[in-house]
Biopython code that builds the backbone (N, CA, C, O; Angstrom):
import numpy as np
from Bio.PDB.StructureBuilder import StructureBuilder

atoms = [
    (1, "UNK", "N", (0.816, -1.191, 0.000)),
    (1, "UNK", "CA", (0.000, 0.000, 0.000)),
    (1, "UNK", "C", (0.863, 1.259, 0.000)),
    (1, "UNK", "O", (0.656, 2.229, -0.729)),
    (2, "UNK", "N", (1.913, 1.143, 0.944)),
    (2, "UNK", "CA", (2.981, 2.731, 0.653)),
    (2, "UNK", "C", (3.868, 2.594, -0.330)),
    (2, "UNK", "O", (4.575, 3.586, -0.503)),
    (3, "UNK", "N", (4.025, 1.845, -0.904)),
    (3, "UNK", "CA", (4.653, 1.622, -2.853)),
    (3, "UNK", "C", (3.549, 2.300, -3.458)),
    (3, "UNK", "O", (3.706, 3.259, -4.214)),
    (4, "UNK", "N", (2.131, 1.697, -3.057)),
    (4, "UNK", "CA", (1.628, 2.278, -4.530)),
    (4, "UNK", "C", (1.066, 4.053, -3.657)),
    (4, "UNK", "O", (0.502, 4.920, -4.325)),
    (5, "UNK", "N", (1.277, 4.175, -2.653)),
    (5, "UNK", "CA", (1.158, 5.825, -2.625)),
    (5, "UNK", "C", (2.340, 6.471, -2.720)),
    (5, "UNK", "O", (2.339, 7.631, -3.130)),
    (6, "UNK", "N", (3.277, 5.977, -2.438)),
    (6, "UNK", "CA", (4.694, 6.648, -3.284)),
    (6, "UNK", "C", (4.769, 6.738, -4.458)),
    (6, "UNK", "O", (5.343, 7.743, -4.876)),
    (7, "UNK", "N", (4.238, 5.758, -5.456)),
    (7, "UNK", "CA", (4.481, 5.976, -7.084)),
    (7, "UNK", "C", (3.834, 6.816, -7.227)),
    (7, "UNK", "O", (4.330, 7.866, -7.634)),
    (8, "UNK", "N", (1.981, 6.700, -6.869)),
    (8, "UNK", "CA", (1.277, 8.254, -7.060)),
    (8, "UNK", "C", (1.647, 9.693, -6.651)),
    (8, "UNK", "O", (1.353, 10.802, -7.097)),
    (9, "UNK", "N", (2.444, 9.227, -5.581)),
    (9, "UNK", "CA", (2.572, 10.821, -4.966)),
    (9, "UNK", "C", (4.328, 10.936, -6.132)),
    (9, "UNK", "O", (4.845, 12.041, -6.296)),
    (10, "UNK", "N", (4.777, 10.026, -6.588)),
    (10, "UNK", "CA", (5.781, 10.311, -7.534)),
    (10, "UNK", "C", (5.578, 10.868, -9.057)),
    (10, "UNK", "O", (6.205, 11.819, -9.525)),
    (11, "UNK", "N", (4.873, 10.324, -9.546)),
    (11, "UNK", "CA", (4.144, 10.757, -10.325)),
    (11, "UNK", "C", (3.290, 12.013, -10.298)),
    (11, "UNK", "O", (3.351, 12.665, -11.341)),
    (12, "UNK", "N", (2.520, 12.493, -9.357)),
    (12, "UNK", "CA", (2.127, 13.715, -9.235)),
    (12, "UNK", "C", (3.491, 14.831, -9.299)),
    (12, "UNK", "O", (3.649, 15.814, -10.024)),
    (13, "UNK", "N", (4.261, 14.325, -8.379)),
    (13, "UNK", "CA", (5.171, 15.699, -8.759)),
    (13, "UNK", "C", (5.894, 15.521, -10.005)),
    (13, "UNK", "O", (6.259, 16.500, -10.654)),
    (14, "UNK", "N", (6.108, 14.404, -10.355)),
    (14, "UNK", "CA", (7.042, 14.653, -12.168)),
    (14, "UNK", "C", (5.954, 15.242, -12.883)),
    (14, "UNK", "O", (6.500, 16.096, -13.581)),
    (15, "UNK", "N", (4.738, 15.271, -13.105)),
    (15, "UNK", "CA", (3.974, 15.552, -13.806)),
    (15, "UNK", "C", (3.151, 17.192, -13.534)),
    (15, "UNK", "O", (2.341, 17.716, -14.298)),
    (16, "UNK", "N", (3.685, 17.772, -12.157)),
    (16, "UNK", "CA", (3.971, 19.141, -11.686)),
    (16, "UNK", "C", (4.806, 20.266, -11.959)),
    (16, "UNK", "O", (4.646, 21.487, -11.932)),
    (17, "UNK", "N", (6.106, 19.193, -12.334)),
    (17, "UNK", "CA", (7.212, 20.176, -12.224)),
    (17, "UNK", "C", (7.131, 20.950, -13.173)),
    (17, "UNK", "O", (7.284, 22.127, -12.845)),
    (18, "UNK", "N", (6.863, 20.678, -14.746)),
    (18, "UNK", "CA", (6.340, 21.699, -15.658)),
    (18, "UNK", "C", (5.310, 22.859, -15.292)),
    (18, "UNK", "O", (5.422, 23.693, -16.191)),
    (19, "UNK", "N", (4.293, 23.309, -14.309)),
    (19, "UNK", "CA", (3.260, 24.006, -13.933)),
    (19, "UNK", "C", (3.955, 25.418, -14.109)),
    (19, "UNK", "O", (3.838, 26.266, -14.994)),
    (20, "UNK", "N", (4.887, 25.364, -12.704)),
    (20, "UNK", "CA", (4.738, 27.239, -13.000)),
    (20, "UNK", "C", (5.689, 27.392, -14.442)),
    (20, "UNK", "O", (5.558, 28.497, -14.969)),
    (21, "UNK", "N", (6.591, 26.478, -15.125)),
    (21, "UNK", "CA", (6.819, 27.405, -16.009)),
    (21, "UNK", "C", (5.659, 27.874, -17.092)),
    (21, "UNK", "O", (5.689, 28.832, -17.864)),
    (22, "UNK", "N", (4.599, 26.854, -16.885)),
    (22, "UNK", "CA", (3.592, 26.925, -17.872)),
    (22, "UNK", "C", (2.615, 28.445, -17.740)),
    (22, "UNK", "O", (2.156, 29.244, -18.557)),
    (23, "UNK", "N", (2.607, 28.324, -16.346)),
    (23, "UNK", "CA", (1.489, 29.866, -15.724)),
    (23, "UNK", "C", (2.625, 30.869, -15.745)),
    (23, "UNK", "O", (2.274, 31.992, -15.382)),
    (24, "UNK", "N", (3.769, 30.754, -16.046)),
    (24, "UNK", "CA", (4.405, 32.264, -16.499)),
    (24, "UNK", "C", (4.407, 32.272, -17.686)),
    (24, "UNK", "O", (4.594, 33.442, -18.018)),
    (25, "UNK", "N", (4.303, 31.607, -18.612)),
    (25, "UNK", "CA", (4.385, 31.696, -20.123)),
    (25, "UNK", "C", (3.135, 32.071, -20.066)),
    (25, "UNK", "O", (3.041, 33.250, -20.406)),
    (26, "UNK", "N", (1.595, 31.346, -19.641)),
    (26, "UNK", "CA", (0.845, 32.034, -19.933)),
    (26, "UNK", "C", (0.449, 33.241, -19.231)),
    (26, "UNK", "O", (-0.617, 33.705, -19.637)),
    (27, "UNK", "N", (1.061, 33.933, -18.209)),
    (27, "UNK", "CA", (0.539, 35.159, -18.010)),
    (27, "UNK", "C", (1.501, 36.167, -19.201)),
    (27, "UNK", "O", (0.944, 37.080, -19.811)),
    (28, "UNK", "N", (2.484, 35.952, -19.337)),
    (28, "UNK", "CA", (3.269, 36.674, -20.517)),
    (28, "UNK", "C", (2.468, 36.762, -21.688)),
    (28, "UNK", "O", (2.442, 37.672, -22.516)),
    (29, "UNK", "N", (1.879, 35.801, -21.656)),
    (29, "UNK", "CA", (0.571, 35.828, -23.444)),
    (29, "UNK", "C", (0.067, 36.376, -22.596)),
    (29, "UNK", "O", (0.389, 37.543, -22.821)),
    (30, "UNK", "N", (-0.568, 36.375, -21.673)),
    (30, "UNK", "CA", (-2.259, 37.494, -21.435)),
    (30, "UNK", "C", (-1.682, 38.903, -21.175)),
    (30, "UNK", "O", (-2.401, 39.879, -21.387)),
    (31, "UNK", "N", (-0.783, 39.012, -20.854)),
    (31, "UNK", "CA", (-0.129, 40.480, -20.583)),
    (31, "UNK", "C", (0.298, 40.707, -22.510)),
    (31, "UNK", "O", (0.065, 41.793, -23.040)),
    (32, "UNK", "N", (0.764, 39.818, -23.126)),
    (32, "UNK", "CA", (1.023, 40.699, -24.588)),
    (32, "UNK", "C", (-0.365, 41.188, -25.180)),
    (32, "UNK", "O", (-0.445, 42.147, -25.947)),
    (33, "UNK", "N", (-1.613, 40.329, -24.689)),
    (33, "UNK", "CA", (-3.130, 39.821, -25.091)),
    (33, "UNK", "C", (-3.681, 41.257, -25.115)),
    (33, "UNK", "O", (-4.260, 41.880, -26.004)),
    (34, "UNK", "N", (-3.107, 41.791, -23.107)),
    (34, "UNK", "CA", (-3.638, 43.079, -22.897)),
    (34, "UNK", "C", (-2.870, 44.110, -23.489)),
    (34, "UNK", "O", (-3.591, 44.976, -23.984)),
    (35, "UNK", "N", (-1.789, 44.294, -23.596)),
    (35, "UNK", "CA", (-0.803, 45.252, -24.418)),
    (35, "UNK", "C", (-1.437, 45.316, -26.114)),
    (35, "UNK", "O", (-1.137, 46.380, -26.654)),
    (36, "UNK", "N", (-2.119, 44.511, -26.866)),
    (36, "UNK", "CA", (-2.603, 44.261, -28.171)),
    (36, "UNK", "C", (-3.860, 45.007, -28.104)),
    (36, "UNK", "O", (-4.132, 45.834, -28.976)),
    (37, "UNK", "N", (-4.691, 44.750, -27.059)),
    (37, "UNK", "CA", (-5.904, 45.051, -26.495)),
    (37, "UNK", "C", (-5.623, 47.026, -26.589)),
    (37, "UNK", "O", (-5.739, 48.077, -27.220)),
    (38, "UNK", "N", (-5.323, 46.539, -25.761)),
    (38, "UNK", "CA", (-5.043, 48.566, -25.388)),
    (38, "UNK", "C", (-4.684, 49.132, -26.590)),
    (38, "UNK", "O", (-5.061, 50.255, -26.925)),
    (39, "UNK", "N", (-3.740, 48.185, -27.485)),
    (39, "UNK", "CA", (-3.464, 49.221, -28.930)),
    (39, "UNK", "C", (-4.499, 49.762, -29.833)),
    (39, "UNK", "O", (-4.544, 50.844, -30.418)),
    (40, "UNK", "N", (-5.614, 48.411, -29.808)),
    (40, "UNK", "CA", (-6.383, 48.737, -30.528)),
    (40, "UNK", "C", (-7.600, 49.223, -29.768)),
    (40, "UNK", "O", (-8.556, 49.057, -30.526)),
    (41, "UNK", "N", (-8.043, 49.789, -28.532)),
    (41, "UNK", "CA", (-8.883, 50.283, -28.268)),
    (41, "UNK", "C", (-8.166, 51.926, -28.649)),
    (41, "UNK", "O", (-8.887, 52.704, -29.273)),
    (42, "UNK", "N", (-7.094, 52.269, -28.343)),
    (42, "UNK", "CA", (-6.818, 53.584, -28.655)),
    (42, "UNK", "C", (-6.792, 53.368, -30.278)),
    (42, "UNK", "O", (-7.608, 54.263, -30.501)),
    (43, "UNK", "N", (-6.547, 52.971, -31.307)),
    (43, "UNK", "CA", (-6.617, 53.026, -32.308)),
    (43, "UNK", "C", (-8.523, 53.488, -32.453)),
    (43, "UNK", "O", (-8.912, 54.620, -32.739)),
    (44, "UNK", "N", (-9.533, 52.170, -32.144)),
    (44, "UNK", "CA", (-10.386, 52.817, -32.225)),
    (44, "UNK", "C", (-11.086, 54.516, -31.744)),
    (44, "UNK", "O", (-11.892, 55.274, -32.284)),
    (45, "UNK", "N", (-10.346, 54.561, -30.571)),
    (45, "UNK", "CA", (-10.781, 56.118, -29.896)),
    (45, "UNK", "C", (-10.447, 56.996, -30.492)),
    (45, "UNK", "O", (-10.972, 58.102, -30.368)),
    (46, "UNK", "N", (-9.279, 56.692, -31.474)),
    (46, "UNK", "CA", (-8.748, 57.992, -32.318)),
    (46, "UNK", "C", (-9.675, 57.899, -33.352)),
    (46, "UNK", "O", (-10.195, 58.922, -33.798)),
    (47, "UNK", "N", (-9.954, 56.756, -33.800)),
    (47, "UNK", "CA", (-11.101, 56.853, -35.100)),
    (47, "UNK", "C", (-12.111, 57.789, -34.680)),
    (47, "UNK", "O", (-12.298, 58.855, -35.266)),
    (48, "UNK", "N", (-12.855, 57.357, -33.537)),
    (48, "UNK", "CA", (-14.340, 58.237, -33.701)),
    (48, "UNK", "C", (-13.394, 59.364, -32.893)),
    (48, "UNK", "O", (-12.645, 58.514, -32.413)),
    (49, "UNK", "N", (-13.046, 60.173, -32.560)),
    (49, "UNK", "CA", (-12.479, 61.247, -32.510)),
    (49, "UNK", "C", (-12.309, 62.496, -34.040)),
    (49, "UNK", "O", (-12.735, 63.614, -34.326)),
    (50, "UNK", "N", (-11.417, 61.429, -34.677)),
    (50, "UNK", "CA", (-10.956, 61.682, -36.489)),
    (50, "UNK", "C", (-12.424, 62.029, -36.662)),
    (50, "UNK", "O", (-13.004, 63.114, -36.653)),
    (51, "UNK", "N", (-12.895, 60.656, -36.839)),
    (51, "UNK", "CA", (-14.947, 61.023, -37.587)),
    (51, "UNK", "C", (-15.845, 61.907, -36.712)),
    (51, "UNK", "O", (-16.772, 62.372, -37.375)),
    (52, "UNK", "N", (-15.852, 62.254, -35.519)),
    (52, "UNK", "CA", (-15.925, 63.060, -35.227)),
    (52, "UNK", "C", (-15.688, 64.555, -35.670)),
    (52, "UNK", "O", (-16.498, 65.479, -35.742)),
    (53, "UNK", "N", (-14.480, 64.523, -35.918)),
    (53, "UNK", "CA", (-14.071, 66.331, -36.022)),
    (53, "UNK", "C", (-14.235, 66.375, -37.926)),
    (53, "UNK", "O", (-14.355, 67.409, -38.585)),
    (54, "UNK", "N", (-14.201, 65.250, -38.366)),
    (54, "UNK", "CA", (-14.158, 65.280, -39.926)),
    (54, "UNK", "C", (-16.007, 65.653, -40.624)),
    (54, "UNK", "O", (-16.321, 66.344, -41.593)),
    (55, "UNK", "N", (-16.951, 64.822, -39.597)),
    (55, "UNK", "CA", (-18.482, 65.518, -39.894)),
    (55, "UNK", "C", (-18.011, 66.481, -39.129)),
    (55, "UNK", "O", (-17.460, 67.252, -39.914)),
    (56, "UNK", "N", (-17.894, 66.928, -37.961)),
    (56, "UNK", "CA", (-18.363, 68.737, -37.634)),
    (56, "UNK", "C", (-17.229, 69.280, -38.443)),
    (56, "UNK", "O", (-17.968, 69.576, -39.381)),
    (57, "UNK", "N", (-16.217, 69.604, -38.804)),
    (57, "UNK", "CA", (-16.184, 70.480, -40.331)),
    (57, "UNK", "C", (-17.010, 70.472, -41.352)),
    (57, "UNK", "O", (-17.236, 71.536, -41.930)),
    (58, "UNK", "N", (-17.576, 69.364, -41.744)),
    (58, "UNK", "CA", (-18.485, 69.008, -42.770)),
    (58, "UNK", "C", (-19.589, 69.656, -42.450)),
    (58, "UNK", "O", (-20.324, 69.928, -43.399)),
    (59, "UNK", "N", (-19.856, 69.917, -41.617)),
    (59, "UNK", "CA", (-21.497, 70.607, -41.034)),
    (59, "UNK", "C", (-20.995, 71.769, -41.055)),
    (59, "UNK", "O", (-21.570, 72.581, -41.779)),
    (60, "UNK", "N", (-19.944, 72.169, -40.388)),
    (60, "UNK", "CA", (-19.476, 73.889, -39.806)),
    (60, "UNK", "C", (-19.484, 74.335, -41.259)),
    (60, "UNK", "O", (-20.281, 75.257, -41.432)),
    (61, "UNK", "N", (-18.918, 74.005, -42.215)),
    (61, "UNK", "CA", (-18.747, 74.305, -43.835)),
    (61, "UNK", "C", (-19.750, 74.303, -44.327)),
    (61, "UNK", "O", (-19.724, 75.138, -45.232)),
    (62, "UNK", "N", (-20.990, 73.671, -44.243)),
    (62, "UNK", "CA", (-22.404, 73.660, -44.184)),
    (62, "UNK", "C", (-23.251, 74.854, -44.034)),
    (62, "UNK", "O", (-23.821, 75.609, -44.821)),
    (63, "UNK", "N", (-23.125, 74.755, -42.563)),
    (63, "UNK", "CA", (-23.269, 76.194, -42.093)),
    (63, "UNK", "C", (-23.390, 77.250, -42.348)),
    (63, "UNK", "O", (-24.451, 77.870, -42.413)),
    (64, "UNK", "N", (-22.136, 77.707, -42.571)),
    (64, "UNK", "CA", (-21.266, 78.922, -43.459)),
    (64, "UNK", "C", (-21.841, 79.455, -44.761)),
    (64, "UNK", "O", (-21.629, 80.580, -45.214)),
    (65, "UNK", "N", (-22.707, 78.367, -45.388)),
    (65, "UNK", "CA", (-23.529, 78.731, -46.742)),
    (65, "UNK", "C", (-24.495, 78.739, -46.327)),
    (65, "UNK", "O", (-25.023, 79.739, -46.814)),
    (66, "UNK", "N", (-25.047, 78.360, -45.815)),
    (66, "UNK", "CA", (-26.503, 78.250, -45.139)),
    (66, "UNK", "C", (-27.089, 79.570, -44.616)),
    (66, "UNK", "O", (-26.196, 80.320, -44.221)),
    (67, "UNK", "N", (-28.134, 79.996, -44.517)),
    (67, "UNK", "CA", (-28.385, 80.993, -43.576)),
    (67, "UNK", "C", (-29.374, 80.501, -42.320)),
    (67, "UNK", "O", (-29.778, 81.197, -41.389)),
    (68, "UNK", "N", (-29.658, 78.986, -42.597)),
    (68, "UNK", "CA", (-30.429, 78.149, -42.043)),
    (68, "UNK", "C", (-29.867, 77.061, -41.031)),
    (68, "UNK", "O", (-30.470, 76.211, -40.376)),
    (69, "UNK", "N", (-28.529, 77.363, -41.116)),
    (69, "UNK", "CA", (-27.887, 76.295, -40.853)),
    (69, "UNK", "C", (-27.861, 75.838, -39.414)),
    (69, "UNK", "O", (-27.452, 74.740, -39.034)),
    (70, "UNK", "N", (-28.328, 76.776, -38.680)),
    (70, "UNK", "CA", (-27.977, 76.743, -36.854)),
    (70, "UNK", "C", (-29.096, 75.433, -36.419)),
    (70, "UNK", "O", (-28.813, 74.754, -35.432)),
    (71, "UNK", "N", (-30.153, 75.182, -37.080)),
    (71, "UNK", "CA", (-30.959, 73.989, -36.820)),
    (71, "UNK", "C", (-30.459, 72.543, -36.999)),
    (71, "UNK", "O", (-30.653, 71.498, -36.378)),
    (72, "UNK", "N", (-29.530, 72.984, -38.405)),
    (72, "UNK", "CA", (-28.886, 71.559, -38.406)),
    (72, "UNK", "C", (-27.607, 71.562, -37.553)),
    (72, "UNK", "O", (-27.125, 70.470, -37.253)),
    (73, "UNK", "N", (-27.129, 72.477, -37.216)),
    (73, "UNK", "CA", (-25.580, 72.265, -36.253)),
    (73, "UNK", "C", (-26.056, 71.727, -35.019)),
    (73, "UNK", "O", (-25.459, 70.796, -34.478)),
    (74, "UNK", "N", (-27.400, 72.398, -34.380)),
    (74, "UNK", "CA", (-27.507, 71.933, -33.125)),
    (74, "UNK", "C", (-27.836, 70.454, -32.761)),
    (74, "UNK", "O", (-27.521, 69.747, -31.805)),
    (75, "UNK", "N", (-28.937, 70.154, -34.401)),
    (75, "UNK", "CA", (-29.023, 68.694, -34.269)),
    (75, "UNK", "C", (-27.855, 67.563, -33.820)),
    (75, "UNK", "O", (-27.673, 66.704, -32.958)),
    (76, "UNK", "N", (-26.941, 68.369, -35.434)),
    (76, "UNK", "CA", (-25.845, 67.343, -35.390)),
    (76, "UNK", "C", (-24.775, 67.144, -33.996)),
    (76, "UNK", "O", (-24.440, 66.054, -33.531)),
    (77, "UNK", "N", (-24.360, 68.473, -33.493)),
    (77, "UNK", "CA", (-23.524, 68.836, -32.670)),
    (77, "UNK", "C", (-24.688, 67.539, -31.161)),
    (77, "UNK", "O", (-24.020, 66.592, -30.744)),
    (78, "UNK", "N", (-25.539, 67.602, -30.825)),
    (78, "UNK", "CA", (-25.995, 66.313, -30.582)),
    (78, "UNK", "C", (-25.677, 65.308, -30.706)),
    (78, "UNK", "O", (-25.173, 64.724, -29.747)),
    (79, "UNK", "N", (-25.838, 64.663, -31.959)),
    (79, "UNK", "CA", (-25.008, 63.154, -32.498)),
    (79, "UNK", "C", (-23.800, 63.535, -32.512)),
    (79, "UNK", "O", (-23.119, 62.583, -32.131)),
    (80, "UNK", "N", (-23.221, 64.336, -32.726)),
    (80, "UNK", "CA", (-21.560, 64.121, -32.070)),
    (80, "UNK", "C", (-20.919, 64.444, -31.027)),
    (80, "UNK", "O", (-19.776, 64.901, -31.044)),
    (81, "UNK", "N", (-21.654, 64.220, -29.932)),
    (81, "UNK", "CA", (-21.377, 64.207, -28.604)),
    (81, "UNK", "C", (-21.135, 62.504, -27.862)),
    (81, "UNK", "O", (-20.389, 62.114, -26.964)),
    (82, "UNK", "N", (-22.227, 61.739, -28.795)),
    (82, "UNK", "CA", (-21.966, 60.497, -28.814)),
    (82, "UNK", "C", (-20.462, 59.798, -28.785)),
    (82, "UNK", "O", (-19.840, 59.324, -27.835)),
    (83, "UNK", "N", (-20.091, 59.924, -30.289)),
    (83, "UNK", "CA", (-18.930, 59.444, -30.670)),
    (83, "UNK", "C", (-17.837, 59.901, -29.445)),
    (83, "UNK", "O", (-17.263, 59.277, -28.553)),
    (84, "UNK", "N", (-17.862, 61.665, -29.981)),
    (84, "UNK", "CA", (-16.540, 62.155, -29.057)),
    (84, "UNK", "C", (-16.761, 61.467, -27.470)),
    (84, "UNK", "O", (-15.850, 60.740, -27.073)),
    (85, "UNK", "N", (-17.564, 61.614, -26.862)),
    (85, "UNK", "CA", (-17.687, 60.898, -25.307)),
    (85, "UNK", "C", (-17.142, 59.356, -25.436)),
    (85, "UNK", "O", (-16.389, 58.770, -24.658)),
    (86, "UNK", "N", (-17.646, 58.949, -26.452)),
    (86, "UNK", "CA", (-16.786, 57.386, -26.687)),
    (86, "UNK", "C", (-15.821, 56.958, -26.857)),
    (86, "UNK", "O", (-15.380, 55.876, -26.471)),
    (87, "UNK", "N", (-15.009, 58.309, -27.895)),
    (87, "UNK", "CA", (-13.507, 57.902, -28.297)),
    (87, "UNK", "C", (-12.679, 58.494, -27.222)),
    (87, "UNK", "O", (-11.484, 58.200, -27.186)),
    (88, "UNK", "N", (-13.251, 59.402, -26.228)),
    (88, "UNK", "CA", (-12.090, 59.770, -25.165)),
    (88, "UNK", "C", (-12.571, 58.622, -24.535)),
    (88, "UNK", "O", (-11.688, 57.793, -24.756)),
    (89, "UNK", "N", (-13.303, 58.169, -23.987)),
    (89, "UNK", "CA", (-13.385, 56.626, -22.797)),
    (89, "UNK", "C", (-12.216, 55.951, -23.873)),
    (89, "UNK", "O", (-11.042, 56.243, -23.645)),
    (90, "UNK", "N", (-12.455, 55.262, -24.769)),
    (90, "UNK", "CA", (-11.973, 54.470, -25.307)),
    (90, "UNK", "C", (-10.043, 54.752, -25.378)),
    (90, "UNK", "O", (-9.110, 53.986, -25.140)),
    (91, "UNK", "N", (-10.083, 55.996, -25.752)),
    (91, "UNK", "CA", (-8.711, 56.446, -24.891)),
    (91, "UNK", "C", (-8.119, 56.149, -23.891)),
    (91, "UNK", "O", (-7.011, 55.675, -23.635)),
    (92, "UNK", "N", (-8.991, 56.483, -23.327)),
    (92, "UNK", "CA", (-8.543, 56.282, -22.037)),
    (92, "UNK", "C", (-8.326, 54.975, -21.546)),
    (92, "UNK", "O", (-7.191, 54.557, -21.316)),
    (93, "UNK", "N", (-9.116, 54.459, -21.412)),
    (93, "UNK", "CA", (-8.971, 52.726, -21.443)),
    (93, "UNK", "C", (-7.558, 51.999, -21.990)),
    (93, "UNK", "O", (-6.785, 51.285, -21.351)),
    (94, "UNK", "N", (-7.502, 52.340, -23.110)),
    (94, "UNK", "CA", (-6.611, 51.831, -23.998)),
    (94, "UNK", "C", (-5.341, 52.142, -23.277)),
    (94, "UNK", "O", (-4.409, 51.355, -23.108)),
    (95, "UNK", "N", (-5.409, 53.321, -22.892)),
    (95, "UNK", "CA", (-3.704, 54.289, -22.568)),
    (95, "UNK", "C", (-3.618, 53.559, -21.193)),
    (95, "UNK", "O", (-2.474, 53.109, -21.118)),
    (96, "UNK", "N", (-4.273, 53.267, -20.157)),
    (96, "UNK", "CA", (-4.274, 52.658, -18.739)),
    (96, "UNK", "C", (-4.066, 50.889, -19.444)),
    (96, "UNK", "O", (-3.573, 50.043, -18.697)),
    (97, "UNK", "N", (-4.380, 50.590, -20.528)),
    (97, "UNK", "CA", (-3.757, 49.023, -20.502)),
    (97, "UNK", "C", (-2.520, 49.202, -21.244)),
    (97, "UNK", "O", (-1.584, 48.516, -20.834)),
    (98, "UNK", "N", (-2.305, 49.919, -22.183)),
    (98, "UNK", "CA", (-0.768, 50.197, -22.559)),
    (98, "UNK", "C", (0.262, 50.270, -21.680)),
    (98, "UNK", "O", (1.395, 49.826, -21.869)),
    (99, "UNK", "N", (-0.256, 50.996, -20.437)),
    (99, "UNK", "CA", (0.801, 51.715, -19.623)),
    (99, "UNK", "C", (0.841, 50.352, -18.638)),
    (99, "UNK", "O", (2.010, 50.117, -18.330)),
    (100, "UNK", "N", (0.130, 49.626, -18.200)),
    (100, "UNK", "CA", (0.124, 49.036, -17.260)),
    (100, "UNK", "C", (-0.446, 47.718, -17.364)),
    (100, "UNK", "O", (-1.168, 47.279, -16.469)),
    (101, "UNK", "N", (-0.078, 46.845, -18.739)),
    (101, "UNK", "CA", (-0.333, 45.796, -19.315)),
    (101, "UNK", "C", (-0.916, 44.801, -18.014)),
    (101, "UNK", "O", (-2.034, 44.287, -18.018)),
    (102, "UNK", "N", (0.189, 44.638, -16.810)),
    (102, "UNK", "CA", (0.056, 43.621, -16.061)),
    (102, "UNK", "C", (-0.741, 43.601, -15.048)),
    (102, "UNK", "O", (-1.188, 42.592, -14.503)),
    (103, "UNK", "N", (-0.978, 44.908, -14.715)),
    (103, "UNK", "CA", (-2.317, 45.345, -13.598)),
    (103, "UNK", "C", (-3.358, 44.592, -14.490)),
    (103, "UNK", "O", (-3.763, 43.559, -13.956)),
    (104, "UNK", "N", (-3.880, 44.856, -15.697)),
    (104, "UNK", "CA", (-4.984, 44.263, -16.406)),
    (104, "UNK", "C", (-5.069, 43.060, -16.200)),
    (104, "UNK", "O", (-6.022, 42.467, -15.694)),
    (105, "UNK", "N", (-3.900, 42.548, -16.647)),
    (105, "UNK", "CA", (-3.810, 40.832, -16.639)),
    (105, "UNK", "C", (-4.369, 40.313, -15.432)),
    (105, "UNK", "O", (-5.237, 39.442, -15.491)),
    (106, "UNK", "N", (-4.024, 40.688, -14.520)),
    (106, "UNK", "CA", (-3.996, 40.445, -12.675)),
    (106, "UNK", "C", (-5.053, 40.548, -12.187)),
    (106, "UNK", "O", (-5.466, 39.968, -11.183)),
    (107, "UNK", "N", (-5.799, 41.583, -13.104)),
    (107, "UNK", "CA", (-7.295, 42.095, -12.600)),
    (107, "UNK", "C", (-8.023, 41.133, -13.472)),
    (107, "UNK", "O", (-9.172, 41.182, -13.034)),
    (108, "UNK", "N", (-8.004, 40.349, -14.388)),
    (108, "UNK", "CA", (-8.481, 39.977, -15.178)),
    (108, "UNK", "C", (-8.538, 38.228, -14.654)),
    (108, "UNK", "O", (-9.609, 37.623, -14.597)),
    (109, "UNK", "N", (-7.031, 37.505, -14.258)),
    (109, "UNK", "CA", (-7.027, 36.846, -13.522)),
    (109, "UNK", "C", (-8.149, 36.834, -12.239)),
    (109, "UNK", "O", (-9.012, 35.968, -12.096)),
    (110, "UNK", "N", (-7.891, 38.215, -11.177)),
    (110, "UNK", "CA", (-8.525, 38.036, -10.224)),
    (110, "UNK", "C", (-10.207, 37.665, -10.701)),
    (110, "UNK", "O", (-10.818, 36.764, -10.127)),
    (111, "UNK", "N", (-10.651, 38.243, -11.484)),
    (111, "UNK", "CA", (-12.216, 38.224, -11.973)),
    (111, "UNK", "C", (-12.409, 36.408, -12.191)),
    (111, "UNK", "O", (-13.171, 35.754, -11.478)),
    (112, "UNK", "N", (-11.659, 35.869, -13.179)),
    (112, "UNK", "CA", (-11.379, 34.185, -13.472)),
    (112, "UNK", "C", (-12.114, 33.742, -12.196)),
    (112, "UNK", "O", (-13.316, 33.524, -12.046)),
    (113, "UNK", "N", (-10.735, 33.632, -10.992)),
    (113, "UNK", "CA", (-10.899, 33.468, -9.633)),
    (113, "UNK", "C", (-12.817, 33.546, -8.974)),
    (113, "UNK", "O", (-13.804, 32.829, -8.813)),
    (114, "UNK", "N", (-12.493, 34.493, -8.861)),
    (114, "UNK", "CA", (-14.094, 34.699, -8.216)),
    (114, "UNK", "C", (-15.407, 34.408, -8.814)),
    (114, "UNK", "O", (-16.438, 34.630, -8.179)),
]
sb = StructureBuilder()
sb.init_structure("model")
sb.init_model(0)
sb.init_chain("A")
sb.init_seg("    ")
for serial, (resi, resn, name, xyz) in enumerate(atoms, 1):
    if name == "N":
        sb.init_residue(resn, " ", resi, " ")
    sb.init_atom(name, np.array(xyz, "f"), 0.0, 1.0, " ", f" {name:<3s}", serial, name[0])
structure = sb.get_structure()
């Protein structure tokens, strides 16, 4: 009976000893995962930012010929409060996982956990 719980308990650890190098390789992928992550949420935030300011010129130029135009600015200036409020979050977001890849990971881990 203590042969065959020595082979098991032998076997459990040969078949252990690979573990943590495995959970540091994979937190290194989830930390590059979040560093990829963050690139492209700021990539998107700059988009609707860009489309943002690219319709309100398009309207402001509008405008300018218009003598009518203050009905449609106020509309629009409305719908682009949307975007812009989105692409600064999305900024922001992005720039806090850039900067701090591994806090994410950790927080992201902790969430798994619970």
């Amino acid at each position: 009976m203590d042969t065959q719980v020595s082979k098991i308990l032998d076997l459990l650890t040969k078949g252990m000893e690979g573990v943590p190098d495995i959970a540091s390789q994979a937190f290194q992928i989830m930390v590059r995962g979040k560093f990829v992550n963050g690139v492209a949420t700021i990539v998107l935030g700059v988009i609707l930012l860009v489309f943002s300011a690219i319709v309100a010129i398009a309207i402001w130029s509008k405008m300018k010929d218009d003598d009518d135009g203050y009905y449609e600015w106020s509309v629009f200036l409305a719908l682009l409060i949307l975007p812009i409020i989105l692409g600064l979050c999305y900024l922001y977001g992005g720039i806090t996982s850039v900067m701090a890849p591994e806090y994410d990971a950790v927080m992201t881990l902790l969430k798994m956990v619970k």
